[in-house]
N, C-alpha and C positions, 0 to 999 in steps of 0.2 A: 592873798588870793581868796577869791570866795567860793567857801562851800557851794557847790551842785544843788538844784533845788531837789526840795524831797519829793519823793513818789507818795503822788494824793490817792490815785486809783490804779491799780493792777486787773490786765484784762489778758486772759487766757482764751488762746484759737485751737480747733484744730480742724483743717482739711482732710477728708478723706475720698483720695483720686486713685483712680483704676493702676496708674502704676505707682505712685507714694504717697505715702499718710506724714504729713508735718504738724509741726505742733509749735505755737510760739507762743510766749508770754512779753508783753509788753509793758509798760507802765507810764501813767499822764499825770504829770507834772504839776505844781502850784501853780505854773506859772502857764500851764498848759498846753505844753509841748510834749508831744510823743515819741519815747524812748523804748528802740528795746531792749527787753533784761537776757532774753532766749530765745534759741531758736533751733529747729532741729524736723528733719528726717528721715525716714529711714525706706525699704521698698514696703508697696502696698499688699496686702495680704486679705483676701476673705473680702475683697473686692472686685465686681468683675462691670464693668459698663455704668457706675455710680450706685448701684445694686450691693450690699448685703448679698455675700453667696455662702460666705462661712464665719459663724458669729465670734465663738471660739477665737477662731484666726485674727478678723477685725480687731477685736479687743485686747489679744496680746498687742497686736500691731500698734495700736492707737495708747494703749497702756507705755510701749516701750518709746515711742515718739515723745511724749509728754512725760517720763522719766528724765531723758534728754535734756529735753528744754528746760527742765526744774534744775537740771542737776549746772547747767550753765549762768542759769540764772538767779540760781544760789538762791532760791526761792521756791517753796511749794505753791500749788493750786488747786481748788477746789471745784471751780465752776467753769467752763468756757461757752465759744462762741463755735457754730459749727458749720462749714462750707458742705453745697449740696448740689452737685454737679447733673445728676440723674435724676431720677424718682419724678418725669414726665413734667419736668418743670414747665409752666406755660404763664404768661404774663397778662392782665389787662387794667385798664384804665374805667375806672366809674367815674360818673361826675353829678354833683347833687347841686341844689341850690338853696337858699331860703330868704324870706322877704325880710328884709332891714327897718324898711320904711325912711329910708333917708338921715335914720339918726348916724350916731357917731359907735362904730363898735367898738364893743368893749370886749374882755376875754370870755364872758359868757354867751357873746354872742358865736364865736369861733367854736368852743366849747360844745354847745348845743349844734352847729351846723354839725361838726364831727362825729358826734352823735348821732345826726340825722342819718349819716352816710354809709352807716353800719349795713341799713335796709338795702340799700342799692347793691351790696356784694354778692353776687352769682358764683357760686362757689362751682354748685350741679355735684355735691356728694362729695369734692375735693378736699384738701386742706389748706388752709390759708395759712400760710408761709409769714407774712406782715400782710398789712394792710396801712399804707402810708401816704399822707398829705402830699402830693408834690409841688402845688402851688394854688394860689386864689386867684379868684376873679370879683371885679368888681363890677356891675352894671355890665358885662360882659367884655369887661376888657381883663384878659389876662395876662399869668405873668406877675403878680403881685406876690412878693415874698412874704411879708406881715402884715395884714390888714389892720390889725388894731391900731389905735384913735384916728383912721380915715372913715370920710361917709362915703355912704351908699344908699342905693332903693335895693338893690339885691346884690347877698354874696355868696360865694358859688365857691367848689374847691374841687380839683382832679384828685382822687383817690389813685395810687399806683396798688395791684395786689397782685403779691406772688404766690401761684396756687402751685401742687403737687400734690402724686397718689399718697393718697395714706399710710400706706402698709411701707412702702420703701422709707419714706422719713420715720418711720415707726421703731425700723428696722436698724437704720444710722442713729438714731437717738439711744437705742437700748447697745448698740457697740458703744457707746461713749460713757453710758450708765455703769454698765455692766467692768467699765474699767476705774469705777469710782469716781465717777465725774458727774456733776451735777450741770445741765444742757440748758445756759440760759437762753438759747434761741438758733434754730435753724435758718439761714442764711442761703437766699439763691446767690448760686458763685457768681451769675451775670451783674448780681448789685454788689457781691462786696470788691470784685475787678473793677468793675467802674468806678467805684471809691478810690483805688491803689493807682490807675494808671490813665484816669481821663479828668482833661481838664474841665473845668466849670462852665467854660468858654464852650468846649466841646461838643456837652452836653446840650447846649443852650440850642448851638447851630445847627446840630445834628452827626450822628455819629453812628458805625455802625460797630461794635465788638466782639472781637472773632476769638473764642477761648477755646485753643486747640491744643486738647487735652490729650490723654494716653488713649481714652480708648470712646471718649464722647469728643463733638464739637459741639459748643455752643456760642448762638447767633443771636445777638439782642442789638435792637435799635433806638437808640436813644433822641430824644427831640424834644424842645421847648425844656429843659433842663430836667427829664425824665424817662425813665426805658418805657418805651410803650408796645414794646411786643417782642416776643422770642421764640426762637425755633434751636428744637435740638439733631443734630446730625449724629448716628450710630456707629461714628468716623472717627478716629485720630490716629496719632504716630505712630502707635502698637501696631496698625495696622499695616503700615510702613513697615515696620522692623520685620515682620510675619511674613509681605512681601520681599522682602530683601533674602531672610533666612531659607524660602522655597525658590527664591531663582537660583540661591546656587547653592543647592543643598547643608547649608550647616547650620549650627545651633543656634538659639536666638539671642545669647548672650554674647555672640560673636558678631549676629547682626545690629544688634545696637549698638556693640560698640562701633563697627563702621560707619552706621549713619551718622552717630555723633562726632567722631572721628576724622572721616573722612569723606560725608555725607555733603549736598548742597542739591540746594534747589536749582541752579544754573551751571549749565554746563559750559565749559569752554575748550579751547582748539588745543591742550595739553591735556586734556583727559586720556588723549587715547596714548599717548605715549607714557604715562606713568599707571604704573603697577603700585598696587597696595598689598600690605599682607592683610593676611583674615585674620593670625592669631596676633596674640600679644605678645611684646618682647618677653622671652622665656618662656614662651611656649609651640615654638615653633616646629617642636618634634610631635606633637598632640594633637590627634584626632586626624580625621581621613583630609584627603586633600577636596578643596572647594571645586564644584562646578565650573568650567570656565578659565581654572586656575593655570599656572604655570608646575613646575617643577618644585617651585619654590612657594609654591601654596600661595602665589600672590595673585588678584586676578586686577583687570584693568578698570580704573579709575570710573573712564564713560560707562560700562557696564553699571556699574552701582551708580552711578545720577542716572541713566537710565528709566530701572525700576522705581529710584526715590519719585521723577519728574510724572512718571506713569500714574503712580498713588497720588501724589497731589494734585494734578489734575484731574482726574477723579473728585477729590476731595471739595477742590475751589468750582465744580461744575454743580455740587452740591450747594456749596454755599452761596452762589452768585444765586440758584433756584429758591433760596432762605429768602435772601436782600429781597429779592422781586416780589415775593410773597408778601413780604412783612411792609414792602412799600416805599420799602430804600430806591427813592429814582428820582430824577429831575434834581433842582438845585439843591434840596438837602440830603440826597445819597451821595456824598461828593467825599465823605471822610472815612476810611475801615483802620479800625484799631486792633494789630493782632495778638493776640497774652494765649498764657498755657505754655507747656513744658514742650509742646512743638513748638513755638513762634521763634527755637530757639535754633531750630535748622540755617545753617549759613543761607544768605539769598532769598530767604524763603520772604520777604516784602516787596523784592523786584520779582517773583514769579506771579505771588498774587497780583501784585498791580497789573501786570501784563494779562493776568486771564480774566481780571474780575474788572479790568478798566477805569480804576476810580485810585487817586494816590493813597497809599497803603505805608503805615508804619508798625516797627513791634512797640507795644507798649510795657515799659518796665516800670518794678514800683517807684512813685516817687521819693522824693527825697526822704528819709525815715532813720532819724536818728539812730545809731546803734546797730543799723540793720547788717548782717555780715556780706562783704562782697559779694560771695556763692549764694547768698539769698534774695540779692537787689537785681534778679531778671525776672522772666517775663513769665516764669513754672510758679513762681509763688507770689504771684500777683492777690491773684483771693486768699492766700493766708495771709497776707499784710493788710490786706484791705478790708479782712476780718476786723482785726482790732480797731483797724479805723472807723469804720461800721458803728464800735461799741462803744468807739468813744462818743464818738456824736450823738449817740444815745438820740435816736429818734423816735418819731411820736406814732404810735400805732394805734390807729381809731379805737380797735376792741378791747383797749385799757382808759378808754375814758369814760370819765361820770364813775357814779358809785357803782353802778351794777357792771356786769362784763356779758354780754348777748354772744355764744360763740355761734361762729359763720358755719355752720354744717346745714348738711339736709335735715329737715326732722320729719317724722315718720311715727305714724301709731301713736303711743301714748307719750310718745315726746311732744307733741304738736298739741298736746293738752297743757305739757309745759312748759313749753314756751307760751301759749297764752295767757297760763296763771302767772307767769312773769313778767308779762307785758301789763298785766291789770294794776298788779303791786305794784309796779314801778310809776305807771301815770297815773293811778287812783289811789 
């Protein structure tokens, strides 16, 4: 029998979401297949809406997630990759060109366009998150994956850049420091979900990705094989649960566990006739009796879809107002893809479909060696699609060429230097 190939490269994730911080460690093969080694976590803490609210807190949390995963994967780690759900994420697309002359490009010709495109990033005082190539054109035809040894008179490339406020990544980066980790790169969760649960195909045709989180959604639209625009909603299942726990008076770890439980987005002609309990087996002498309830502290079925159906409608009346914005209509608004640790509501793609009109599926990670069952849905989509992410190791404009120009606003005596750096580098 033959030995298992060895682990070439080992890449460390962790997400941090309004209700769990996860942490995995993976590892990419000789042979180039991705394995996981760990994976783990736990509830989120010092997290409120993708926000930094308790740093303290964050950093035990993120500390003891990634204990976990080390300790399963019988392996330490140093550095990871980090998912970024909030912090005003917003997307857009630059496009640059330069003249060829009809010769035959070579990689410096690619090289220097990249270079050129740095200039064209409109940050307006943000931070740029990547700044990535998504495809070439050639003479204006696009769609060109690698241009080199093809001609051209001119070749052109779509920059994708994900921008966010400063001070919040600022704030995820120093919880992840601050728990002895070294942060190779923050990560908008719209791109590393697209990685984990959309196909290539999808992309290509158009697609639209719905990450319905704990306490954010996030709405990103994909086309011509890149996200070109996203919107965030102040919306998720927390929100759900919150609602559940004030319609019939009880604690909110009683309403989640119902939604999960015995939760759905569709209702049917046996709801009214079956009764749920509130608590959990062995605990049914504890705590006051529920709103609604019986005798026996159970209240009815259709009550709780109900308020679920009320929230998400709400919810999909937001996100259909996303779609429309962002331009999802006509023959390429035709596909929604739904990920996050909501997508995970029973029925909850036949409700969307029905409110938002366009066929609707949950997207889970794809296939991923190693990955454990309880992690192959649709909650830990961007932690898997983290490491996918890092494997692929993609190309970010602002590391190429010798020098590195970073995309900020400059101001006052910066603006002196960045010119003195502009001089040295072309004189």
């Amino acid at each position: 029998m033959a030995p298992p190939p060895r682990i070439a490269r080992v890449f460390g994730a962790v997400n941090l979401g309004s209700f769990r911080i996860s942490a995995m460690i993976a590892g990419l093969t000789e042979t180039g297949e991705m394995v996981v080694l760990g994976s783990s976590h736990r509830a989120s803490q010092g997290i409120k809406r993708g926000y930094v609210t308790d740093m303290q807190a964050a950093t035990y949390a993120v500390r003891d997630a990634v204990e976990r995963a080390e300790k399963m994967a019988n392996t330490s780690i140093s550095s990871v990759w980090i998912g970024c759900s909030g912090a005003g994420l917003a997307s857009q697309v630059a496009q640059v060109e330069v003249d060829v002359g009809g010769r035959r490009i070579e990689a410096e010709d690619i090289e220097h366009l990249l270079v050129s495109a740095r200039d064209v990033i409109q940050p307006d005082g943000r931070m740029v998150l990547h700044a990535q190539p998504a495809h070439y054109m050639l003479d204006g035809a696009d769609g060109v994956a690698d241009p080199k040894g093809l001609h051209a008179e001119r070749l052109g490339v779509d920059i994708h850049v994900m921008l966010a406020d400063g001070a919040p990544v600022r704030n995820i980066t120093e919880a992840v420091q601050n728990a002895h980790l070294q942060v190779e790169a923050v990560v908008g969760s719209p791109v590393a979900a697209g990685h984990a649960c959309l196909t290539s195909e999808e992309r290509e045709l158009g697609v639209a990705l719905v990450e319905f989180g704990g306490e954010v959604t996030n709405v990103s639209v994909y086309a011509a094989g890149m996200l070109l625009g996203l919107a965030t909603i102040p919306m998720g299942s927390a929100d759900i649960t919150d609602a559940i726990a004030s319609a019939f008076g009880i604690r909110r770890f009683q309403a989640e566990r119902l939604k999960c439980v015995h939760g759905s987005a569709i209702p049917s002609p046996a709801d009214h006739r079956e009764m749920i309990p509130v608590n959990a087996p062995g605990e049914e002498a504890t705590g006051p009796l529920a709103r609604h309830a019986d005798d026996k502290n159970r209240i009815p079925r259709a009550e709780l879809v109900s308020v679920i159906t009320l929230q998400l409608g709400r919810l999909m009346e937001e996100v259909g107002k996303a779609l429309k914005g962002l331009g999802f209509t006509g023959q390429r608004g035709q596909q929604v893809v739904l990920t996050g640790g909501g997508a995970e509501l029973a029925g909850l793609a036949d409700f969307a479909q029905s409110a938002l009109g366009k066929p609707v599926r949950v997207g889970k990670v794809q296939h991923l060696k190693g990955l454990p069952e309880a992690h192959a849905t649709p909650g830990f989509a961007t932690l898997a699609g983290l490491v996918l992410y890092a494997a692929a190791d993609p190309i970010d404009i602002r590391t190429i060429g010798p020098s590195y120009t970073p995309t900020f606003d400059y101001k006052g005596f910066a603006v002196v230097g960045r010119v003195y750096r502009a001089l040295r580098e072309y004189f």
